[in-house]
N, CA, C and O atoms as a GROMACS GRO file, in nm:
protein
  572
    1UNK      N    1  10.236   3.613   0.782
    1UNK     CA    2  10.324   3.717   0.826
    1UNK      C    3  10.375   3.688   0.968
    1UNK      O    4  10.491   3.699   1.007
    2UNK      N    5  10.277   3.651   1.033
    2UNK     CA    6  10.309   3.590   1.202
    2UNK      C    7  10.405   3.493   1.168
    2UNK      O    8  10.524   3.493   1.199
    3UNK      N    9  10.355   3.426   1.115
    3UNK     CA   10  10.493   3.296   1.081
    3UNK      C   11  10.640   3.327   1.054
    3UNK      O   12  10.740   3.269   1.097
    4UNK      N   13  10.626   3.440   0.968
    4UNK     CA   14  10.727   3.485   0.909
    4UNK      C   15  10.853   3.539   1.032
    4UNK      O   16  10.972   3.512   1.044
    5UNK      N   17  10.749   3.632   1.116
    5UNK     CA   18  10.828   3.717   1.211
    5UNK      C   19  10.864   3.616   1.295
    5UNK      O   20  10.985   3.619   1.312
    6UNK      N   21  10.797   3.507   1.369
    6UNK     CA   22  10.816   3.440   1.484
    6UNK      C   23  10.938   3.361   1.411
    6UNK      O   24  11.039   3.382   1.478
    7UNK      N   25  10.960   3.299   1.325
    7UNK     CA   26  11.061   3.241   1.245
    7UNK      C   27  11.225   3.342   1.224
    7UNK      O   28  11.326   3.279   1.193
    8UNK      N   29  11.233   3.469   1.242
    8UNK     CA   30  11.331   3.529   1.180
    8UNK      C   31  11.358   3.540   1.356
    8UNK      O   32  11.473   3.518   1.394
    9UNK      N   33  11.253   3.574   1.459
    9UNK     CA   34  11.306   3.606   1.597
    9UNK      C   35  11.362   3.479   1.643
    9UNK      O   36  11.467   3.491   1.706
   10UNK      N   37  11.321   3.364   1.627
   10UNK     CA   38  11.350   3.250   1.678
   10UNK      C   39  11.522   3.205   1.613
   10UNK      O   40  11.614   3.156   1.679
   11UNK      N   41  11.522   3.236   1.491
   11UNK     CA   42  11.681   3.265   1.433
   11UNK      C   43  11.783   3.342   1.483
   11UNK      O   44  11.902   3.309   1.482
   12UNK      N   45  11.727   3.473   1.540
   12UNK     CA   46  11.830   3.597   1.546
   12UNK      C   47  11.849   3.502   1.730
   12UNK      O   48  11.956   3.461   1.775
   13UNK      N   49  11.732   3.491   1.791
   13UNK     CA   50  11.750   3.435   1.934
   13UNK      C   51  11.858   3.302   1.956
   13UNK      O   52  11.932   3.301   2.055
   14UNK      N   53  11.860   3.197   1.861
   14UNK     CA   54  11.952   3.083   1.816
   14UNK      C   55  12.060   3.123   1.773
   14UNK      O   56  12.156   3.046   1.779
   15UNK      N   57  12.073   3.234   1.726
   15UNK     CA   58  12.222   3.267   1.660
   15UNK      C   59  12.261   3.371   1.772
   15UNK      O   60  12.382   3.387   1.782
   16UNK      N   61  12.188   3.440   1.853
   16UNK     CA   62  12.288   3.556   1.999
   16UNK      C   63  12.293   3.440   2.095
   16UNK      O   64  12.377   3.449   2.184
   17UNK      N   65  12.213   3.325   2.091
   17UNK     CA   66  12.279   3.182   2.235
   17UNK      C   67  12.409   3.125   2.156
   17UNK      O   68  12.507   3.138   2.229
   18UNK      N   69  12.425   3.098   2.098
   18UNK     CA   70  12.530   3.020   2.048
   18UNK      C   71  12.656   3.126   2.037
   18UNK      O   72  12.763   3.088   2.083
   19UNK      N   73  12.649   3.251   1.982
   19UNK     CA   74  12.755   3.325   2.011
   19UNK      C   75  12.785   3.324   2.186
   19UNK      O   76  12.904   3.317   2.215
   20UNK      N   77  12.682   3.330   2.306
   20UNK     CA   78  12.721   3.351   2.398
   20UNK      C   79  12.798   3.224   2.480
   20UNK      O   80  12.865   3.236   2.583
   21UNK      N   81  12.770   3.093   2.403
   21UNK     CA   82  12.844   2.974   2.456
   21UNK      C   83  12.964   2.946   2.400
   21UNK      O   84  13.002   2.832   2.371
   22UNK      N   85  13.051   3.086   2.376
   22UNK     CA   86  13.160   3.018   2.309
   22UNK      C   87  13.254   3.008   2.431
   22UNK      O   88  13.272   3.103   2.508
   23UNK      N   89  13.313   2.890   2.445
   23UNK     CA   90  13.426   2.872   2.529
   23UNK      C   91  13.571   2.884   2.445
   23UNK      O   92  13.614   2.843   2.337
   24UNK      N   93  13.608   2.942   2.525
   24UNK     CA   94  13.783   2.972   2.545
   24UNK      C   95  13.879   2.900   2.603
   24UNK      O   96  13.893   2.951   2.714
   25UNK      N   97  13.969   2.794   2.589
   25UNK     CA   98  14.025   2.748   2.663
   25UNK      C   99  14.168   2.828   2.677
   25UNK      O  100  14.227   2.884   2.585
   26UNK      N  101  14.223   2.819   2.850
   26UNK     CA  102  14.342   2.852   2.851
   26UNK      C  103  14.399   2.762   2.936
   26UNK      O  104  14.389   2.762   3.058
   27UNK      N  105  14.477   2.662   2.846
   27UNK     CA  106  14.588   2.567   2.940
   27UNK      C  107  14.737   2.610   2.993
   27UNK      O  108  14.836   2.637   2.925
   28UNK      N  109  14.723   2.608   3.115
   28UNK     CA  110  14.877   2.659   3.174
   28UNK      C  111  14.944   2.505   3.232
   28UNK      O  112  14.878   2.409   3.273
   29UNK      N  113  15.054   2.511   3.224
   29UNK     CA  114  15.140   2.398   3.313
   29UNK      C  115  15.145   2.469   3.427
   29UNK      O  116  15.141   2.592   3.426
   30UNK      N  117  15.155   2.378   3.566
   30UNK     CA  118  15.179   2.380   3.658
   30UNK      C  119  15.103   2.475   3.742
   30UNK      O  120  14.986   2.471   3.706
   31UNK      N  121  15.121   2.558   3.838
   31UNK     CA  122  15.018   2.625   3.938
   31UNK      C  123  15.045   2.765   3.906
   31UNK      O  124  15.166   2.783   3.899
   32UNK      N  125  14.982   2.864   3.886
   32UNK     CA  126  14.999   3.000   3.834
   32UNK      C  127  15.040   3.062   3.958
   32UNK      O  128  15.000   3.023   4.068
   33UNK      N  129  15.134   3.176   3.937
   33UNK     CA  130  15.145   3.223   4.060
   33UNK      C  131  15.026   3.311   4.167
   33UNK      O  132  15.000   3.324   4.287
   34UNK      N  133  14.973   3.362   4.020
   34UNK     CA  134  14.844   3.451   4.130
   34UNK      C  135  14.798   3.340   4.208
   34UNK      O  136  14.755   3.369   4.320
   35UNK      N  137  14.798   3.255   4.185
   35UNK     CA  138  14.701   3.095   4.250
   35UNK      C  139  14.699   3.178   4.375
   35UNK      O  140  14.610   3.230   4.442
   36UNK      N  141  14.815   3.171   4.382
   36UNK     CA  142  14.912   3.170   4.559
   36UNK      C  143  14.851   3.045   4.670
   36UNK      O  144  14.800   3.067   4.780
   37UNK      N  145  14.870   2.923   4.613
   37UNK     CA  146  14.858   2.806   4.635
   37UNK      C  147  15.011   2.737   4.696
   37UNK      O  148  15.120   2.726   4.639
   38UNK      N  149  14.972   2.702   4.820
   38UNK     CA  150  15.115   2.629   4.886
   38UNK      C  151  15.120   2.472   4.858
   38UNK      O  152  15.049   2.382   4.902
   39UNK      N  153  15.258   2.467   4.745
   39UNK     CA  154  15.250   2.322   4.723
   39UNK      C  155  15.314   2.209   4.801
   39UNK      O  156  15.330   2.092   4.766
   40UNK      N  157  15.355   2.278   4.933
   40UNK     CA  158  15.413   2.167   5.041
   40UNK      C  159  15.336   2.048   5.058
   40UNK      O  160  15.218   2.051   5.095
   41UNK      N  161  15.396   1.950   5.035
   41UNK     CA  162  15.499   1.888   5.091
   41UNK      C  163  15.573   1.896   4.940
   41UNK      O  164  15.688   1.855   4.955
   42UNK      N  165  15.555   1.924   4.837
   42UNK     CA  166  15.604   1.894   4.740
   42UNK      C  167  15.704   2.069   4.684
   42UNK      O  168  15.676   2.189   4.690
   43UNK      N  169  15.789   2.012   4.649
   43UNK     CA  170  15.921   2.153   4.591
   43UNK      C  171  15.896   2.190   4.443
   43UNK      O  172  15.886   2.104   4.356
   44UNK      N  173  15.889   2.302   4.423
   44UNK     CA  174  15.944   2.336   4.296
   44UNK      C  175  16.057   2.339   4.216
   44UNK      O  176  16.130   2.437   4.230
   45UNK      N  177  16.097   2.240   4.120
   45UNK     CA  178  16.260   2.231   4.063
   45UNK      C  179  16.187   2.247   3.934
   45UNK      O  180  16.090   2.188   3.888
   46UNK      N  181  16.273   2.357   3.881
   46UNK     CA  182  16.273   2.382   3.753
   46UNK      C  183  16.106   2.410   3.706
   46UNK      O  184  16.051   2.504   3.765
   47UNK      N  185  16.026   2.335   3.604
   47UNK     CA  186  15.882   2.353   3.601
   47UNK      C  187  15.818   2.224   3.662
   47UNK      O  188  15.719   2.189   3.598
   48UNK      N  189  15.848   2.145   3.766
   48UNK     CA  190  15.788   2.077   3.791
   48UNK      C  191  15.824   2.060   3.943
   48UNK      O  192  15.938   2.088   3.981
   49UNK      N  193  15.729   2.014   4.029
   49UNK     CA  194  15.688   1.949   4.147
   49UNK      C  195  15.680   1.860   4.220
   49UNK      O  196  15.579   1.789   4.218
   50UNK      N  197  15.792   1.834   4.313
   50UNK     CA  198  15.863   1.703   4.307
   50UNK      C  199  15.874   1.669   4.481
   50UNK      O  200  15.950   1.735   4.552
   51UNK      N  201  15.796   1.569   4.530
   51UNK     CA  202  15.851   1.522   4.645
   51UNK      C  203  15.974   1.434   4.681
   51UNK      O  204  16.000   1.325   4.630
   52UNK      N  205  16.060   1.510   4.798
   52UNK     CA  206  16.154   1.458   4.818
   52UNK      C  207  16.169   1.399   4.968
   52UNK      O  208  16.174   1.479   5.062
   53UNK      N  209  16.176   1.258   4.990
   53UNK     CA  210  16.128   1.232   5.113
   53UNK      C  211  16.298   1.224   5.191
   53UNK      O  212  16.389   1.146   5.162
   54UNK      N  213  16.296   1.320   5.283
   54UNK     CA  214  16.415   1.286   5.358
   54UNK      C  215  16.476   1.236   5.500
   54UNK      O  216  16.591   1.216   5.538
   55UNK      N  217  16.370   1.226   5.550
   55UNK     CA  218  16.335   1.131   5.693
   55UNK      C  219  16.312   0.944   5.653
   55UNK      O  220  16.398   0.859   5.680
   56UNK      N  221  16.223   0.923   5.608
   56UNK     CA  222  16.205   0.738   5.642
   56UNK      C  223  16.260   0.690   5.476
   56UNK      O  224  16.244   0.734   5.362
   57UNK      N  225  16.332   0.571   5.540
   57UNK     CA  226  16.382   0.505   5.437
   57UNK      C  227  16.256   0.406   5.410
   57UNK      O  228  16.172   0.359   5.487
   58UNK      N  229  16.275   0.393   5.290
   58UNK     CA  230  16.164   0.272   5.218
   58UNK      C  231  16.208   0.183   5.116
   58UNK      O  232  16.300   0.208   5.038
   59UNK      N  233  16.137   0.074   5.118
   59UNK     CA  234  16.165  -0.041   4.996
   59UNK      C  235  16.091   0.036   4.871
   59UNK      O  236  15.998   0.117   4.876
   60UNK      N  237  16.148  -0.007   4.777
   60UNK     CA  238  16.101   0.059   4.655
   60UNK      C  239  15.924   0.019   4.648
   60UNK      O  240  15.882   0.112   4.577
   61UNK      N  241  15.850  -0.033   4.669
   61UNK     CA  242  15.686  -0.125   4.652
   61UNK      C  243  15.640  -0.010   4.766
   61UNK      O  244  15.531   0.046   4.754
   62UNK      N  245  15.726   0.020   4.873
   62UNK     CA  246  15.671   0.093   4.977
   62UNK      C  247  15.687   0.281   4.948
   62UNK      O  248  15.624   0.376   4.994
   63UNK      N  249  15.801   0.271   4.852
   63UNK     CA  250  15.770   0.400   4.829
   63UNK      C  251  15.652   0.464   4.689
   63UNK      O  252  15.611   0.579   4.670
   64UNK      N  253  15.633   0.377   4.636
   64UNK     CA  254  15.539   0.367   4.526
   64UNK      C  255  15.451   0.407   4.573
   64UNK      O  256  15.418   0.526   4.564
   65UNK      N  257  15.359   0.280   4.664
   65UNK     CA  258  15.247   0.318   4.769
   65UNK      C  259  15.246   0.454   4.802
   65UNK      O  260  15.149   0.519   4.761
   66UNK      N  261  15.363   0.531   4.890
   66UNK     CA  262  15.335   0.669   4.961
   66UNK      C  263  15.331   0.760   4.847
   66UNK      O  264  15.294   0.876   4.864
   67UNK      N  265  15.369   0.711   4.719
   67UNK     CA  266  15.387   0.823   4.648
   67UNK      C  267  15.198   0.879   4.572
   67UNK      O  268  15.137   0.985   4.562
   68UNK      N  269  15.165   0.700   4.526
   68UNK     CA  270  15.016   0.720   4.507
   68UNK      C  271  14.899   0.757   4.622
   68UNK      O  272  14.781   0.788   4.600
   69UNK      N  273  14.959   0.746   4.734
   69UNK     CA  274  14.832   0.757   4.826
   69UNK      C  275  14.838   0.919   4.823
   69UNK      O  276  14.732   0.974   4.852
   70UNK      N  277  14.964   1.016   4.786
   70UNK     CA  278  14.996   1.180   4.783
   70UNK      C  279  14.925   1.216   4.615
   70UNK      O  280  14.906   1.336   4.591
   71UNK      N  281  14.897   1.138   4.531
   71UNK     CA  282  14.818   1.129   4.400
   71UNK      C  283  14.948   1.149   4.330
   71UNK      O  284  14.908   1.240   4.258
   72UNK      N  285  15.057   1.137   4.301
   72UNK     CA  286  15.220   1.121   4.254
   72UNK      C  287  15.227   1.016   4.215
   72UNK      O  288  15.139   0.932   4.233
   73UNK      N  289  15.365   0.992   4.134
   73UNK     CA  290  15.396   0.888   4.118
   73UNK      C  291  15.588   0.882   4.097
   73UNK      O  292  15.658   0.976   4.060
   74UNK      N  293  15.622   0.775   4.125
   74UNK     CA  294  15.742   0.737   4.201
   74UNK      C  295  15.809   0.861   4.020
   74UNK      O  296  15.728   0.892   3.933
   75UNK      N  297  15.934   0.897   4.015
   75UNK     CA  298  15.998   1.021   3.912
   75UNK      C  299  16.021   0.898   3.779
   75UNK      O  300  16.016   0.776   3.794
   76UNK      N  301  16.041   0.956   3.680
   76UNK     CA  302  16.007   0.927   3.526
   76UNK      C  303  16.072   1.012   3.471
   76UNK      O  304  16.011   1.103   3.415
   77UNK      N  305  16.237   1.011   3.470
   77UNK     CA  306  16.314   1.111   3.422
   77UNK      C  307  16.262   1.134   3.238
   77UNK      O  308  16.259   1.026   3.178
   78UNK      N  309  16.238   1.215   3.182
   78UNK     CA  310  16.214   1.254   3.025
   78UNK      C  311  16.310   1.272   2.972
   78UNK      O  312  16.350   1.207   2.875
   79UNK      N  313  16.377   1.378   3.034
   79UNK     CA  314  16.485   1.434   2.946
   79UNK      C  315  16.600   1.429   3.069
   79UNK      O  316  16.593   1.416   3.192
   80UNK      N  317  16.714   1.447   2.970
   80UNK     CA  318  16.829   1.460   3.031
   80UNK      C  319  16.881   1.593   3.159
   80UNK      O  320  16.946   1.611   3.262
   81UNK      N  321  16.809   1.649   3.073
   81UNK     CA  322  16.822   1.824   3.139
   81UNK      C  323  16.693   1.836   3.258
   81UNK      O  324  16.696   1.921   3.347
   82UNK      N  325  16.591   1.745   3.246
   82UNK     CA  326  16.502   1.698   3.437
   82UNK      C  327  16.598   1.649   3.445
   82UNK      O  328  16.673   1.741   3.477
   83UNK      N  329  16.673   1.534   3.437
   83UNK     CA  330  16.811   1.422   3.501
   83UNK      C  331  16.913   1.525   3.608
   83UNK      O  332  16.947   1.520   3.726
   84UNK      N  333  16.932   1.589   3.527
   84UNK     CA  334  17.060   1.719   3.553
   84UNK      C  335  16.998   1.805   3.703
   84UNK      O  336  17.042   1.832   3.815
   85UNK      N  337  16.847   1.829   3.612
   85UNK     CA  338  16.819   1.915   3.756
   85UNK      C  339  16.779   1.900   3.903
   85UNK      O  340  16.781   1.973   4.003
   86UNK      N  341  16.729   1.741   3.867
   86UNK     CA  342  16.687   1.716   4.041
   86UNK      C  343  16.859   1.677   4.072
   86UNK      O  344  16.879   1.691   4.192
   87UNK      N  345  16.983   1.634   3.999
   87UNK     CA  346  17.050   1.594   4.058
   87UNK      C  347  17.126   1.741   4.153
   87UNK      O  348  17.163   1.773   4.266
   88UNK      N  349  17.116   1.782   4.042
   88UNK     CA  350  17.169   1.956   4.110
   88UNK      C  351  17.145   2.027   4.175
   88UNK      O  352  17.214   2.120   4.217
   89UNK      N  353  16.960   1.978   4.218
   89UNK     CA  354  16.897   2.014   4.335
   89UNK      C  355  16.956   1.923   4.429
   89UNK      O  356  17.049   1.976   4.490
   90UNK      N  357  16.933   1.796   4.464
   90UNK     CA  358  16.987   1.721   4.537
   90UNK      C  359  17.123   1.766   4.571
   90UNK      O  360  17.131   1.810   4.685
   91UNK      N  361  17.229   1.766   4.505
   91UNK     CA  362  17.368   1.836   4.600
   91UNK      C  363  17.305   1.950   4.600
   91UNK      O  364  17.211   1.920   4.673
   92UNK      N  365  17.281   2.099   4.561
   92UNK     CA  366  17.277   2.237   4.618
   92UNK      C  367  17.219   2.172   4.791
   92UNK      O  368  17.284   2.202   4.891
   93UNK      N  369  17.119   2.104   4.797
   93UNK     CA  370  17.061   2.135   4.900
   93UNK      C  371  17.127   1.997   5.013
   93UNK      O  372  17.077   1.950   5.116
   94UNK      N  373  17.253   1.963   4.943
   94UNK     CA  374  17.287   1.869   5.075
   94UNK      C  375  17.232   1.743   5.068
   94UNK      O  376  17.267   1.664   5.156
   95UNK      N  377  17.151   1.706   4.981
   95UNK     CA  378  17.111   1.585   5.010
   95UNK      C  379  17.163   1.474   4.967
   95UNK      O  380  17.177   1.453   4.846
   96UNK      N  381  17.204   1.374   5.075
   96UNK     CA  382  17.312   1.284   4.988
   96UNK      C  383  17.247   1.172   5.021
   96UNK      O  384  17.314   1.117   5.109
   97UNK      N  385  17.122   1.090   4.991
   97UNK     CA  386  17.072   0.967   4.978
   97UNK      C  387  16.982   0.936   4.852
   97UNK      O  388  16.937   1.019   4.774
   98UNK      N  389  16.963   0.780   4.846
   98UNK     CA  390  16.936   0.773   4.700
   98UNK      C  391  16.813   0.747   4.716
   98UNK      O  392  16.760   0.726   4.825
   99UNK      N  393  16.769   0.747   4.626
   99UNK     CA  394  16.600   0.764   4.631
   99UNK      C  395  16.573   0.692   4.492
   99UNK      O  396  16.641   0.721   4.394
  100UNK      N  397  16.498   0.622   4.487
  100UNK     CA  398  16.374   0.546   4.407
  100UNK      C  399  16.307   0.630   4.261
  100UNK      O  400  16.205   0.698   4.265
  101UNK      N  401  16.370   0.612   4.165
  101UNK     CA  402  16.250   0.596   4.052
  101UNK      C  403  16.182   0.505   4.002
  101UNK      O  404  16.207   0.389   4.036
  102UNK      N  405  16.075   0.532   3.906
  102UNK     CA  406  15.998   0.468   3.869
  102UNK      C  407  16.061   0.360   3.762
  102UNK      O  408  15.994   0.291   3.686
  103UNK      N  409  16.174   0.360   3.771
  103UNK     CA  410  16.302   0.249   3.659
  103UNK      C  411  16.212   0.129   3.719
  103UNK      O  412  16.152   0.123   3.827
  104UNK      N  413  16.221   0.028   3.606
  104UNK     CA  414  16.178  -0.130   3.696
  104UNK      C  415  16.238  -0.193   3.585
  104UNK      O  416  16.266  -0.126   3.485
  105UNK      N  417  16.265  -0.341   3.592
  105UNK     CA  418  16.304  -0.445   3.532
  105UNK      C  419  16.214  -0.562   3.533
  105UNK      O  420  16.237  -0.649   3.449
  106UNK      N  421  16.094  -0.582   3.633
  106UNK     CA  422  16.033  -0.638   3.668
  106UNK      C  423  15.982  -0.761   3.550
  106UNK      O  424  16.007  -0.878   3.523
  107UNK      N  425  15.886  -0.637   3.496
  107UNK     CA  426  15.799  -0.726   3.364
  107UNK      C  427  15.924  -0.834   3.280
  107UNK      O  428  15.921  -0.949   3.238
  108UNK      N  429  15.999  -0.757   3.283
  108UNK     CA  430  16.141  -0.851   3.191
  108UNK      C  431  16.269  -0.816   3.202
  108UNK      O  432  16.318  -0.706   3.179
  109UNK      N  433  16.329  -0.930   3.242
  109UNK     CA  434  16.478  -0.903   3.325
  109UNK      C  435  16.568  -0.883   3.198
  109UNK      O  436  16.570  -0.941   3.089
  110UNK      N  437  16.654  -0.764   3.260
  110UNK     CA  438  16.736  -0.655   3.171
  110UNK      C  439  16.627  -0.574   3.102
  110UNK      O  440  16.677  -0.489   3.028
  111UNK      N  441  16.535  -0.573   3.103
  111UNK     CA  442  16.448  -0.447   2.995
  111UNK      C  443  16.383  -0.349   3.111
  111UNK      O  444  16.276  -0.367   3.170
  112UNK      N  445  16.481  -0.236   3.127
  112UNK     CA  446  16.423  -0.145   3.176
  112UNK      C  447  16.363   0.010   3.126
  112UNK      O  448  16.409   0.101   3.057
  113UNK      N  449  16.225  -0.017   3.206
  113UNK     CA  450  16.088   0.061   3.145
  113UNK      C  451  16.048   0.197   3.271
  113UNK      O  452  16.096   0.188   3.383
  114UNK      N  453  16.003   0.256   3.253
  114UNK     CA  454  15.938   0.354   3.360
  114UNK      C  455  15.829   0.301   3.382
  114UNK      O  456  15.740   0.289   3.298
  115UNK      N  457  15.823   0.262   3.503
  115UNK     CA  458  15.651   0.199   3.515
  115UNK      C  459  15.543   0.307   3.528
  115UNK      O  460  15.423   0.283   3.518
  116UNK      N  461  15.587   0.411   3.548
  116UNK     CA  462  15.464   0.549   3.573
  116UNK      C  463  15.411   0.576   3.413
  116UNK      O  464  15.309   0.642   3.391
  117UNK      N  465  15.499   0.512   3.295
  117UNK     CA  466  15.478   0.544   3.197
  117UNK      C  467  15.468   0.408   3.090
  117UNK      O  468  15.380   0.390   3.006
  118UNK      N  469  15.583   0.320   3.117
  118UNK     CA  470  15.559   0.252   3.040
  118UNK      C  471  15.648   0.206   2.946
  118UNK      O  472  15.652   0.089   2.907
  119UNK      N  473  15.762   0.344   2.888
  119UNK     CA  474  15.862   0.387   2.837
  119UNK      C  475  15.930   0.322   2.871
  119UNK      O  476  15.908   0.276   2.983
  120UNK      N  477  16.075   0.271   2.787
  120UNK     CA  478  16.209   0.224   2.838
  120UNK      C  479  16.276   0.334   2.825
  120UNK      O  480  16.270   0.429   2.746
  121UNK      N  481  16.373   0.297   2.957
  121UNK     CA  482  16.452   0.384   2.994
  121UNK      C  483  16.582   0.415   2.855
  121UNK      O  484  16.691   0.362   2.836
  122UNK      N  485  16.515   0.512   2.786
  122UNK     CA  486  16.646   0.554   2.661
  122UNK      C  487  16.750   0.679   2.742
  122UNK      O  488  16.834   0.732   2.669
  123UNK      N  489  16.746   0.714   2.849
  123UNK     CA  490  16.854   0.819   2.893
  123UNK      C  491  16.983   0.732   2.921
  123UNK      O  492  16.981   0.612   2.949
  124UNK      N  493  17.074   0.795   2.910
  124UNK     CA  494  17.236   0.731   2.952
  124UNK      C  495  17.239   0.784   3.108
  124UNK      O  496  17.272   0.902   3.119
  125UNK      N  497  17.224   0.750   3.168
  125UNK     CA  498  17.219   0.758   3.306
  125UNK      C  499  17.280   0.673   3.403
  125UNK      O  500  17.332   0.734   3.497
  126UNK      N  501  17.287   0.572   3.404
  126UNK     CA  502  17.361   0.470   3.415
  126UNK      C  503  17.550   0.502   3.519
  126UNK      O  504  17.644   0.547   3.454
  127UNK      N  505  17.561   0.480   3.626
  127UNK     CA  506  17.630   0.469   3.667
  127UNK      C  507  17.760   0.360   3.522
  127UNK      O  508  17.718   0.341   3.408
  128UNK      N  509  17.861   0.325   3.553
  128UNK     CA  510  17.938   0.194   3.494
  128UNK      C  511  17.917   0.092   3.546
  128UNK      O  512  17.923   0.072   3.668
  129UNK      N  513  17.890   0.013   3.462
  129UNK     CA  514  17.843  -0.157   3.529
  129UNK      C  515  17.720  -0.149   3.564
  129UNK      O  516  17.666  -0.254   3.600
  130UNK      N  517  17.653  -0.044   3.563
  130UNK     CA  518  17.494  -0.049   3.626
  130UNK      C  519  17.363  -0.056   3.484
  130UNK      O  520  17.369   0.015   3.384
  131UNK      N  521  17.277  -0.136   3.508
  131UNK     CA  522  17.224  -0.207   3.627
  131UNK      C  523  17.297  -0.309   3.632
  131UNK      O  524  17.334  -0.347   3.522
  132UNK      N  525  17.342  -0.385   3.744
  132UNK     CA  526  17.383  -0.512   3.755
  132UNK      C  527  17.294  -0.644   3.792
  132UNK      O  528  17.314  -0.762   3.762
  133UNK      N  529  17.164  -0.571   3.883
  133UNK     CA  530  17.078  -0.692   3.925
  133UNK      C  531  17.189  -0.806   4.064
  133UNK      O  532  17.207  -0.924   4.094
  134UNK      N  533  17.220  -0.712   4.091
  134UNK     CA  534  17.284  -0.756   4.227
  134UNK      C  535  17.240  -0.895   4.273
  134UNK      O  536  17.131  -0.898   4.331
  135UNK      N  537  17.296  -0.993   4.260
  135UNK     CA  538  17.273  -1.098   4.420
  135UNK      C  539  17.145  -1.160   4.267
  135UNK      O  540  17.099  -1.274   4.281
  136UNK      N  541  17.110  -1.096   4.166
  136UNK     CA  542  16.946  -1.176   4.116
  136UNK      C  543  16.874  -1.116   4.116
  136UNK      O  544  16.791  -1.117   4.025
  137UNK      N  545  16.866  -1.010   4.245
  137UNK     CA  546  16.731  -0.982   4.306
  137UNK      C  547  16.694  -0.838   4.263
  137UNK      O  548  16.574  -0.809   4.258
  138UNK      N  549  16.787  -0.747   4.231
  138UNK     CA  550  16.780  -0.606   4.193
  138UNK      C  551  16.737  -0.553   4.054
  138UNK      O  552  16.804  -0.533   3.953
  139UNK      N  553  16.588  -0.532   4.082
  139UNK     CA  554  16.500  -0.519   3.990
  139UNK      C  555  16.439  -0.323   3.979
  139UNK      O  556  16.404  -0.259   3.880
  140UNK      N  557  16.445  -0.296   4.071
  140UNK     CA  558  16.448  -0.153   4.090
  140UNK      C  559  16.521  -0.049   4.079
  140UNK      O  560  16.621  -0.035   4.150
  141UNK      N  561  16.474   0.063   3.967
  141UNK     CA  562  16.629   0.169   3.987
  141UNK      C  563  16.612   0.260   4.040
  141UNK      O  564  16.520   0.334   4.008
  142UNK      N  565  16.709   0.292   4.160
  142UNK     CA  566  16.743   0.441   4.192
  142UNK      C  567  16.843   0.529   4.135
  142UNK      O  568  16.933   0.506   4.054
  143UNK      N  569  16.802   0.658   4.206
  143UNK     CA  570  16.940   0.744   4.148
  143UNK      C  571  17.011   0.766   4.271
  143UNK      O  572  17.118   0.827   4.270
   0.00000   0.00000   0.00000
C-alpha cells in the first residue's frame, strides 16, 4: 500500500514540474518600444537599423572593419523596397555621398555577391554601364 501511495505522489509531483516548465516563446524584430533603449549611433529607417557614417571617408576593407568592430555589417540590400528606402532617407535628410555596401566582385570578377550574406546581387540597381570595374581595379559596390 506504501508503495502504492509513494508511486501515485511521485507521478502527480512529475506531472505539476513539467506543467510548470513550460516555456513560451515570444520573438519580436527589432527593439520594442517599451525597451526605451537608445539605438544611437545607429537610425531607424523603416524596420531596420542602420548606420550612416557622415564625417570620415573610408576605403571599402576600412569601412567593413568599422562596421564589425560596431557588431554590423557593411548593408545587404534584400528587397527592392529596403533599396527605395535608405535611398529616400538619404535625400529627405540631405545626404549626398556614397557609401559602401556589402556588393563585392572579389571571389570572381563580374559575379557580384553580398559578402554579409553570400547572395548574388539579383536587385536591378545598377546605375547604366555599371558595374564597370573601372581602371581593373573596381571590385566594390557602392550606392
Amino acid at each position: 500500500m506504501y508503495r502504492k501511495l509513494t508511486g501515485v505522489l511521485a507521478l502527480l509531483g512529475f506531472l505539476s514540474l513539467s506543467g510548470g516548465y513550460r516555456v513560451i516563446s515570444n520573438v519580436m524584430d527589432g527593439v520594442p518600444e517599451f525597451v526605451n533603449i537608445n539605438p544611437a549611433p545607429f537610425v531607424k529607417i523603416g524596420n531596420g537599423y542602420y548606420y550612416i557614417e557622415n564625417k570620415l571617408r573610408k576605403n571599402w576593407f576600412d569601412a567593413y572593419e568599422s562596421c564589425s568592430r560596431m557588431g554590423a555589417a557593411l548593408i545587404s540590400f534584400e528587397t527592392i523596397e529596403e533599396w527605395n528606402l535608405i535611398n529616400k532617407y538619404l535625400k529627405d535628410e540631405k545626404i549626398d555621398y556614397f557609401y559602401w555596401t556589402s556588393g563585392t566582385d572579389l571571389a570572381k570578377q563580374g559575379k557580384h555577391v553580398w559578402l554579409s550574406t553570400g547572395n548574388p546581387i539579383a536587385l536591378d540597381i545598377w546605375h547604366p554601364s555599371q558595374p564597370d570595374n573601372i581602371e581593373g581595379v573596381e571590385h566594390c559596390d557602392e550606392m
